[in-house]
C-alpha positions in Angstrom: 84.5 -14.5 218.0 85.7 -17.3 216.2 87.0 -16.8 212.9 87.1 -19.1 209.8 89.6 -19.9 206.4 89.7 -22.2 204.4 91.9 -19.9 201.6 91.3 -19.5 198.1 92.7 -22.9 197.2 90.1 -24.1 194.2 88.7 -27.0 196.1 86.0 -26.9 198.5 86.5 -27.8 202.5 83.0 -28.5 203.3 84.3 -31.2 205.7 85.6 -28.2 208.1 82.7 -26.2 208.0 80.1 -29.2 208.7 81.7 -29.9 211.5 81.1 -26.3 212.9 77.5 -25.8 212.0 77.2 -28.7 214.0 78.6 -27.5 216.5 77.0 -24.7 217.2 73.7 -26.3 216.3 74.0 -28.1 219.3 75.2 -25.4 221.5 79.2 -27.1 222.1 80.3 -23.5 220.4 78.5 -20.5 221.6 80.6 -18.2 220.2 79.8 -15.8 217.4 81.6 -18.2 214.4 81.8 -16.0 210.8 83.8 -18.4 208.2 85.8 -17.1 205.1 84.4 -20.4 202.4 86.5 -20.0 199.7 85.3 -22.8 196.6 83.1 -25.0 199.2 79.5 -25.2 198.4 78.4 -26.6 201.9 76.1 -23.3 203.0 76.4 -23.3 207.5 72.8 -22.4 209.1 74.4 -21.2 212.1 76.6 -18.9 211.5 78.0 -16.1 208.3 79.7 -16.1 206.0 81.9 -15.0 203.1 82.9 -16.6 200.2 86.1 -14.9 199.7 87.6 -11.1 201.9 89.1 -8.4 200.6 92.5 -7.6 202.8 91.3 -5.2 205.0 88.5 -7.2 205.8 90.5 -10.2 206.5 92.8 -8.0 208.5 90.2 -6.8 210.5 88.4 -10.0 211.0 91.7 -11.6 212.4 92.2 -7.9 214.6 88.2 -9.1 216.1 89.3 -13.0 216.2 90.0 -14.6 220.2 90.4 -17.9 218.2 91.1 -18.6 214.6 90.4 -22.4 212.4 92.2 -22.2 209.6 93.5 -24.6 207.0 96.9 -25.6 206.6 98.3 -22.6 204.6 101.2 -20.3 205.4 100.3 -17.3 204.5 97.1 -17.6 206.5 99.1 -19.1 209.6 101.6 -16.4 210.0 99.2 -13.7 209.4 97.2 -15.1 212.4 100.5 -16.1 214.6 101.8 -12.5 213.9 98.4 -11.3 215.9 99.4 -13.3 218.7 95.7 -15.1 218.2 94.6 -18.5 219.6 95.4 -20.7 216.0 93.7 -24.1 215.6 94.9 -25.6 211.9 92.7 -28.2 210.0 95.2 -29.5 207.2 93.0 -29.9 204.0 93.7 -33.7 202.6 93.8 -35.0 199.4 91.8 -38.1 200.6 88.9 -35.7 201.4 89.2 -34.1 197.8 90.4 -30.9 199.6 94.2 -30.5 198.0 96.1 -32.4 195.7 98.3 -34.2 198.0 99.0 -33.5 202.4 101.6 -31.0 202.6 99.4 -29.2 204.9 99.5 -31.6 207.3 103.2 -31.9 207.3 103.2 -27.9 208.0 100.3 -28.3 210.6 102.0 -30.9 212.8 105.0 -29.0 213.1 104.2 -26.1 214.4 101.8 -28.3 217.0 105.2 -29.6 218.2 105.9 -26.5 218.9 103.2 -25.7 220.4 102.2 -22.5 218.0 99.0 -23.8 217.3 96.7 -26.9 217.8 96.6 -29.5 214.9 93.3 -31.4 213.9 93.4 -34.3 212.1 90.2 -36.3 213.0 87.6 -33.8 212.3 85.3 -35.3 215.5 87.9 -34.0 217.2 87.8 -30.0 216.2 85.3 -29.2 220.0 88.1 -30.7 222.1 90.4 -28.7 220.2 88.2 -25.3 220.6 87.9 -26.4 224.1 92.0 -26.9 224.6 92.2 -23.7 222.5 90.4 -21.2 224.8 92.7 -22.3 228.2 96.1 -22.6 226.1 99.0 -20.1 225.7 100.3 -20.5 222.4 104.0 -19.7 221.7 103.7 -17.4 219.1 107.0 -15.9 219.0 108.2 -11.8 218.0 106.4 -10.6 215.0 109.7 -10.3 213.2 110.3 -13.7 213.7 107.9 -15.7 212.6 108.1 -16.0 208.9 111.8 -16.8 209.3 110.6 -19.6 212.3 107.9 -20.5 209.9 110.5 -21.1 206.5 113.0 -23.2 208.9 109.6 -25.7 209.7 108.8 -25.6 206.1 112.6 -26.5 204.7 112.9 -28.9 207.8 110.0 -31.1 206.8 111.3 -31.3 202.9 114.4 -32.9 204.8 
């Protein structure tokens, strides 16, 4: 299963979850997708989903996940790195009306360097990312580790 989140930030990220019901409409994802849609108002056709989780559903959800596409937020990425899950990151952009400004991205790229997760900047891109996702071992580091490995990526781009 392929799990979605796009967080509770108040603007939508329709741009993520087009791209997805497309996919699967045309059969490149054949994976059961179910999508956490926060403020976005784009409603998928092929797949569920929920406009916001409770935590043990979230929990759960990422428990259930082989591969999780989430936006740029750290919370949501070390919840999903400490579960040792496939992680694809789409960085919501201010250009897109999706954040304020593109600190996501900035967070994103980093850990891609590091090879904790796969970064998508070109949305056309996101199937050869799920593609990538489903052969790759990700680095994701001891559990107690992460939020500190996390913080020095965060205070390292603010250099």
């Amino acid at each position: 299963m392929i799990l979605v989140m796009v967080g509770t930030h108040n603007q939508q990220f329709n741009r993520l979850l087009e791209e997805l019901d497309l996919l699967a409409d045309s059969g490149k994802i054949r994976e059961e997708i179910f999508a956490q849609t926060g403020c976005s108002d784009f409603e998928p056709k092929n797949f569920k989903t929920k406009k916001m989780l409770s935590l043990d559903e979230y929990k759960k959800l990422i428990g259930k996940a082989g591969l999780v596409i989430t936006h740029g937020g750290a919370g949501s990425i070390i919840d999903v790195l400490n579960d040792k899950k496939r992680l694809i990151i789409v960085p919501r952009l201010a250009k897109f009306g999706e954040h304020t400004n593109d600190h996501q991205l900035d967070l994103a790229e980093a850990l891609d360097r590091q090879e904790k997760a796969i970064t998508v900047k070109d949305i056309k891109q996101l199937g050869a990312a799920i593609k990538k996702a489903r052969s790759s071992k990700f680095k994701a580091g001891k559990k107690s580790m992460l939020a500190q490995e996390l913080r020095k990526s965060i205070l390292k781009l603010g250099k």
